[in-house]
C-alpha positions, 0 to 999 in steps of 0.5 A: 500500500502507498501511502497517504499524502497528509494532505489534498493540497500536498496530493499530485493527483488532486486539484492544485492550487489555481488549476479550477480558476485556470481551467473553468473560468468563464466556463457556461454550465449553470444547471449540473444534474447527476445520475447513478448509484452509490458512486454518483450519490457519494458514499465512503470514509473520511480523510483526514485533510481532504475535502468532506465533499464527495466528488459529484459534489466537489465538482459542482462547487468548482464550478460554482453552479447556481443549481445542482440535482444529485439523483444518485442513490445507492445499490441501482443497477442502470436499468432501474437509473434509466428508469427513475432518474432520466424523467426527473433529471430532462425535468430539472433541464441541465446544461450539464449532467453526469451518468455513472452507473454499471458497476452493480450490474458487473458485479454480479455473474449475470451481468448483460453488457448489452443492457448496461449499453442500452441504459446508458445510450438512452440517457446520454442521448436524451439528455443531448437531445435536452441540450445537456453536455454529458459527462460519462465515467469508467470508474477506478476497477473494484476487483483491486479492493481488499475486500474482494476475496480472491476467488472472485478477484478475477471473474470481477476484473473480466467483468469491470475490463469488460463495463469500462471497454464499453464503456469507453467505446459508447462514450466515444460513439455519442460524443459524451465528456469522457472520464477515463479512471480505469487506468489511473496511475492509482487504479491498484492503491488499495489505501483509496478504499473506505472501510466496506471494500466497496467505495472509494474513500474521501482522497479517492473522490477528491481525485476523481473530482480532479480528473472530472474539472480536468476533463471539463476544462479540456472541452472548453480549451477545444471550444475555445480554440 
């Protein structure tokens, strides 16, 4: 296990001083929905000097915006997201919204990539139809967790491999704000796990708030020119 830096400020892998101003500034989204499970609704431990908001949240503060709808909630495959957060979410009317789902669909055995593919696509593509840019993610791979016996280690990496390949691919197909944490630099950190195994813990989100302010800020340089 690496070790922890004392502090966000100190972490290479966060956000450093400036760099929100640097990359948002100027930036046009005002209305930012969420979409997901219990990685889009924001679960896991502490840090000590890192920030308590988790990263859906951390992202909406950098970007300062005036209204923001977190619809996420726990143990939702991306079915059941599609079906109870993409009405309520087009009904907010985002000018930015993020989807992140899928990962308790590879979880299990029976996982149907397929279905995962057509939940997504149906709310990316609504909500671009709404006129929402649309952030996508293929998270940090689960199957590294401590907590995952090792028997199920590998079918569960197969699984994640497969959901972020997918993942990738559709984020590329529909012209989506990608996040690609799949292969962060600390994928196999085991220190960036909360205490069940499951979630990523506070320095986890902190980092997966900066890759997020990183990508936004990229698609407004290209904007610009």
């Amino acid at each position: 296990m690496r070790g922890v830096p004392t502090v966000e400020s100190t972490d290479p892998y966060c956000l450093r001083a400036g760099e929100t101003a640097a990359l948002l500034t100027g930036h046009p989204w005002r209305r930012f929905a969420v979409l997901g499970d219990s990685v889009a609704e924001g679960h896991g431990d502490p840090v000590e000097g890192y920030s308590t908001l988790f990263w859906c949240a951390r992202i909406a503060a950098e970007l300062a915006v005036p209204d923001y709808l977190n619809l996420g909630k726990h143990g939702l495959k991306a079915a059941d997201v599609a079906a109870t957060q993409l009405e309520p979410a087009l009904a907010f009317g985002p000018d930015l919204a993020l989807v992140v789902c899928g990962g308790n669909d590879a979880f299990v055995r029976g996982y149907d990539p397929d279905a995962v593919d057509s939940a997504l696509e149906t709310m990316i593509v609504a909500l671009q139809g709404a006129g929402a840019d649309v952030l996508t993610v293929s998270m940090f791979d689960i199957s590294h967790s401590p907590k995952v016996p090792a028997w199920l280690r590998p079918g569960l990496k197969e699984r994640n491999q497969t959901l972020a390949d997918r993942t990738d691919a559709l984020a590329a197909k529909l012209g989506t704000l990608h996040i690609k944490l799949w292969d962060h630099p600390l994928v196999a950190d085991l220190s960036l796990y909360s205490e069940d195994g499951l979630h990523g813990n506070a320095r986890c989100a902190a980092i997966a708030a900066a890759e997020g302010v990183r990508r936004l800020g990229a698609e407004l340089a290209r904007r610009r020119g």
